[in-house]
C-alpha positions, -999 to 999 in steps of 0.1 A, spaced: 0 0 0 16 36 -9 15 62 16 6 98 8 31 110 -3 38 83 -28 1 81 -41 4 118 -46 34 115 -65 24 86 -82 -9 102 -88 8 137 -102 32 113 -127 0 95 -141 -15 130 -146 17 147 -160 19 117 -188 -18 125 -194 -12 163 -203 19 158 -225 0 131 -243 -30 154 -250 -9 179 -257 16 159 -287 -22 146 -298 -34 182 -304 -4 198 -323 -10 158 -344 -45 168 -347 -33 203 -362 -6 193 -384 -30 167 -400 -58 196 -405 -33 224 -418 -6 206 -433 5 187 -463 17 157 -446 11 132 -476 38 148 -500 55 172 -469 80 143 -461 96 164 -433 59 169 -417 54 134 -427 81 121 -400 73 147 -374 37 133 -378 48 98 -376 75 105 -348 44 121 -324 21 87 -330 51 69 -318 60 91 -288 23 87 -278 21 48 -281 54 48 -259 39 73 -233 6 58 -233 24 23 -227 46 43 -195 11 59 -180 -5 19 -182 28 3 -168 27 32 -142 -13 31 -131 -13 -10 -130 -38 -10 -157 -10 -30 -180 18 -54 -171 52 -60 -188 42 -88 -201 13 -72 -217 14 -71 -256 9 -36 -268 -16 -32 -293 -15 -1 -322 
């Protein structure tokens, strides 16, 4: 069992993967409404480099919360 102090740090980790996530998804979400990320092959790999980041975080916050094991295969 976690004390205080560790569920609010634990607690305040969970939460600080949760805002950079939504935050990578909505500059995503704006490069694929403004920009030509088809033939722009420089936006093409930032685009591509942000889905990855986010799979990698999203696996981090599950790992982190117990809602995921190690062993867990990650799904995309």
């Amino acid at each position: 069992m976690l004390n205080s102090y560790d569920q609010g740090y634990h607690s305040g980790f969970i939460n600080a993967l949760d805002e950079v996530i939504d935050n990578i998804w909505a500059d995503l979400q704006y490069m694929q409404n403004n920009e030509d990320i088809e033939n722009d092959w420089y936006c093409r790999g930032q685009f591509e480099a942000g889905q990855q980041i986010i799979t990698k975080l999203k696996r981090i916050r599950d790992l982190k919360s117990g809602s995921m094991n190690d062993n867990d295969e990650e799904v995309e």
